[in-house]
C-alpha positions as a LaTeX table, in Angstrom:
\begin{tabular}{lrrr}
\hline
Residue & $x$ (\AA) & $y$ (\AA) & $z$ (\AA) \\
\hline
Unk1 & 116.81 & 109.31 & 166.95 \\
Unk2 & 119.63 & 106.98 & 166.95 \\
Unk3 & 119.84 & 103.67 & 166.16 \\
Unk4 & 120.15 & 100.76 & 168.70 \\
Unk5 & 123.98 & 100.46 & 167.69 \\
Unk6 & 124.69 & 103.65 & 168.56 \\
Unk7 & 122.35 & 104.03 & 171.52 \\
Unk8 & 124.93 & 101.19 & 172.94 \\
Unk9 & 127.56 & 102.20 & 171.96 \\
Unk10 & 127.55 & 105.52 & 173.61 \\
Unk11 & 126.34 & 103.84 & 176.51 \\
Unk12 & 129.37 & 101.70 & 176.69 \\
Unk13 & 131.91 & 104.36 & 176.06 \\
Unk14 & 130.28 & 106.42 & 178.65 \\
Unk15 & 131.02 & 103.51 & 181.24 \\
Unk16 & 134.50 & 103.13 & 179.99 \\
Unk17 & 135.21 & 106.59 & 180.89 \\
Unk18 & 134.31 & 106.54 & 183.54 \\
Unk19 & 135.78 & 103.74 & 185.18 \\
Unk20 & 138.78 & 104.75 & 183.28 \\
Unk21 & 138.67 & 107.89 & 185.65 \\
Unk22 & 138.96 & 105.70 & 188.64 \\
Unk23 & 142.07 & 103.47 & 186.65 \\
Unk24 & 139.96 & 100.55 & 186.12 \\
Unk25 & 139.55 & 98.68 & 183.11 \\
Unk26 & 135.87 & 96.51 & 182.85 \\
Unk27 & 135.06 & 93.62 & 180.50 \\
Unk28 & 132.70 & 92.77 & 178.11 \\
Unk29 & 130.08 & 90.94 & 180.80 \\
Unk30 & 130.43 & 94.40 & 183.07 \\
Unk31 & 130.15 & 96.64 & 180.41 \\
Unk32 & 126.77 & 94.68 & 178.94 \\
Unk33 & 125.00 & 94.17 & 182.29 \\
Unk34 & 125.81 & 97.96 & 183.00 \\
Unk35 & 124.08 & 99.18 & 179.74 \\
Unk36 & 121.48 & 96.43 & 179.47 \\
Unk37 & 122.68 & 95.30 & 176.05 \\
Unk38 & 123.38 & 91.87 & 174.92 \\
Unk39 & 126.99 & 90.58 & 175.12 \\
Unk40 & 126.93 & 89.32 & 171.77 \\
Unk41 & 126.10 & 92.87 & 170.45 \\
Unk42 & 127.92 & 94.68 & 172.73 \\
Unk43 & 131.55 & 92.44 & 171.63 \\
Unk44 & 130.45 & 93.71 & 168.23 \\
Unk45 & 129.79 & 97.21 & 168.63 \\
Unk46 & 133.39 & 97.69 & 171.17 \\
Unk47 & 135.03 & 95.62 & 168.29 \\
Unk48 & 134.00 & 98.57 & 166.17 \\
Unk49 & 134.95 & 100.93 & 168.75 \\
Unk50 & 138.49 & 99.99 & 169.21 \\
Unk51 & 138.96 & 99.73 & 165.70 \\
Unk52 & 137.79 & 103.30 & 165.21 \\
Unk53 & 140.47 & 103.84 & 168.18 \\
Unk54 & 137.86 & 105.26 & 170.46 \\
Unk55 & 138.47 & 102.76 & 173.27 \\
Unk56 & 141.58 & 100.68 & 174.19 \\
Unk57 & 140.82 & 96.73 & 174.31 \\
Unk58 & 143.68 & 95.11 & 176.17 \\
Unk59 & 144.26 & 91.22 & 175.82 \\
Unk60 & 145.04 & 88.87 & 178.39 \\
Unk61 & 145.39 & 89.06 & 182.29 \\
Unk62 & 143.78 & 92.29 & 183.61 \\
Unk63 & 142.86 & 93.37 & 180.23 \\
Unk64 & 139.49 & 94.90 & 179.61 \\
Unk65 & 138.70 & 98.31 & 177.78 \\
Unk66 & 140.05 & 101.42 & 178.86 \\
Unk67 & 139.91 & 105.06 & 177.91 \\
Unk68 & 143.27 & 107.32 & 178.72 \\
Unk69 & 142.04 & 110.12 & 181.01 \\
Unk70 & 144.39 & 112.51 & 179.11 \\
Unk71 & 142.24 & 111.21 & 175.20 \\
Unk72 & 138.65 & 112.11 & 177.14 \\
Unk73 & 138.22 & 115.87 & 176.85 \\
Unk74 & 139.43 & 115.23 & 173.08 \\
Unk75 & 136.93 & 112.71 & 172.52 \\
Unk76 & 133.30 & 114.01 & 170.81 \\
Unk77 & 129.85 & 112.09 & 170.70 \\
Unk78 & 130.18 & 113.22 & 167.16 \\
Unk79 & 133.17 & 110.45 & 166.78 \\
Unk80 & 131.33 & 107.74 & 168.60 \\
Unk81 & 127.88 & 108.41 & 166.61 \\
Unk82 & 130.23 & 108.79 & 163.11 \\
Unk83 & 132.41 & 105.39 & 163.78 \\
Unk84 & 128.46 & 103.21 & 164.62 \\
Unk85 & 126.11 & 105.11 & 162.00 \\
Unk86 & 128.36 & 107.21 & 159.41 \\
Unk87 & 126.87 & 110.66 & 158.45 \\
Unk88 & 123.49 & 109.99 & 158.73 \\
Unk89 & 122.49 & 111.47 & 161.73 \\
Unk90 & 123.99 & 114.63 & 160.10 \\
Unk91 & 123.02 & 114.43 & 156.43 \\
Unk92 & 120.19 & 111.93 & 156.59 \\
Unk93 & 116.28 & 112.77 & 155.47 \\
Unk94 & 114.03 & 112.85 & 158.54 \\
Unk95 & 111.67 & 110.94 & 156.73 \\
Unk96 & 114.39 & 108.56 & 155.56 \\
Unk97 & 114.08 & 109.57 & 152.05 \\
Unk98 & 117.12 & 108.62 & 149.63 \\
Unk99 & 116.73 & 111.47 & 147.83 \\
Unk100 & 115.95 & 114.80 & 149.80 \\
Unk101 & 118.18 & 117.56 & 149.43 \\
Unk102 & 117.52 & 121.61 & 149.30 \\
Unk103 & 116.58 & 121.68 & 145.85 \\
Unk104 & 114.53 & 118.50 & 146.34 \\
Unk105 & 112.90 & 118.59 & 149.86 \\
Unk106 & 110.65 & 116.13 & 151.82 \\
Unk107 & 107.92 & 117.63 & 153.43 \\
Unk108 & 109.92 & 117.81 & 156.83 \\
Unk109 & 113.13 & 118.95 & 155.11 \\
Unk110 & 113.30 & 122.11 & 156.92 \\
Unk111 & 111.74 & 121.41 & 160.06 \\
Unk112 & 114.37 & 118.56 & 160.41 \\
Unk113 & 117.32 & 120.27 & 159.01 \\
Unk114 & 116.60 & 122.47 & 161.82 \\
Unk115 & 116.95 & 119.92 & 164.65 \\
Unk116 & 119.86 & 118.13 & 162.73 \\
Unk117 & 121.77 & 120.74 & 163.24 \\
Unk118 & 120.90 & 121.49 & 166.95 \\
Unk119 & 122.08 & 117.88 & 167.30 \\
Unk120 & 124.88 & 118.26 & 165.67 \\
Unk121 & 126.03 & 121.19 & 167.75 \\
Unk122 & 125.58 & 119.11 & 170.98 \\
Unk123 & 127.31 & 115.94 & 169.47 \\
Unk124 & 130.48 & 118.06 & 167.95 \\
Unk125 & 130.62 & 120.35 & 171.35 \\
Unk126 & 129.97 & 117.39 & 174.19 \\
Unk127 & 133.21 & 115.51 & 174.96 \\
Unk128 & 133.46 & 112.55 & 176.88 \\
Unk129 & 134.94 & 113.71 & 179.91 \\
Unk130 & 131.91 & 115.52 & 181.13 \\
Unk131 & 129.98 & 112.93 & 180.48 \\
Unk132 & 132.04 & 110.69 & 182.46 \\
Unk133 & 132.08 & 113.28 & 185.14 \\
Unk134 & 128.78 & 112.86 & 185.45 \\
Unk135 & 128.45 & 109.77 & 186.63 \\
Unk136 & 131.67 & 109.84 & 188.85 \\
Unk137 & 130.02 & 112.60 & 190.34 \\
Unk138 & 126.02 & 110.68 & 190.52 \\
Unk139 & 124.56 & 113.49 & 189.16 \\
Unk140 & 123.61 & 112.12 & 186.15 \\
Unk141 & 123.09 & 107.61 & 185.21 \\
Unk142 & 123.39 & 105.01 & 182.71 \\
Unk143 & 120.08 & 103.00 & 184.30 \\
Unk144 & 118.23 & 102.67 & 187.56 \\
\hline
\end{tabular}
């Protein structure tokens, strides 16, 4: 459903959070082994990150990427999926169609519109804090 980009990305902002729970700040070689991604890749998609001021990179002695605790419950998947992919997770054809639109439909149009917009609802209504949580807590995992 989403795109390597993004499936890293969330990944990474996930781990952010939640170290930034327990005041720590992790670096680019942490942050990759932890989410099985490339480091290369992973520079790229936190350089977009930070940009899209979703994560804090800080420079220098004990720098790293952070997430303020008090920015987490204000923070969406929506934002992280919008800053990697755009609206196409929300607007796009499920058959990847350029041109599919109610008046125009694929043949999945309104199968997929349906789940689109289930997964929209999650993404809008999931912040990162609870996701974050979730780890703290163990009950839920970014890999084995």
């Amino acid at each position: 459903m989403f795109s390597k980009t993004c499936e890293y990305g969330i990944r990474a902002t996930i781990f952010i959070a939640s170290e930034s729970y327990q005041n720590n700040r992790v670096g680019l070689k942490d942050i990759a082994k932890k989410i099985d991604s490339p480091e290369a890749f992973t520079a790229k998609i936190l350089q977009i990150l930070s940009k899209n001021n979703i994560i804090n990179s800080i420079k220098g002695v004990g720098g790293g990427f952070e997430i303020p605790k008090e920015k987490m419950s204000q923070l969406k998947l929506s934002q992280i999926v919008t800053a990697l992919e755009g609206d196409s997770v929300f607007t796009g054809c499920g058959l990847g169609l350029s041109h599919c639109s109610e008046e125009h439909p694929c043949p999945v149009h309104e199968k997929f519109k349906s789940i689109r917009n289930e997964l929209a609802f999650m993404l809008e209504n999931t912040n990162l804090e609870e996701l974050a949580m979730g780890i703290k807590s163990g009950d839920t995992f970014l890999r084995y």
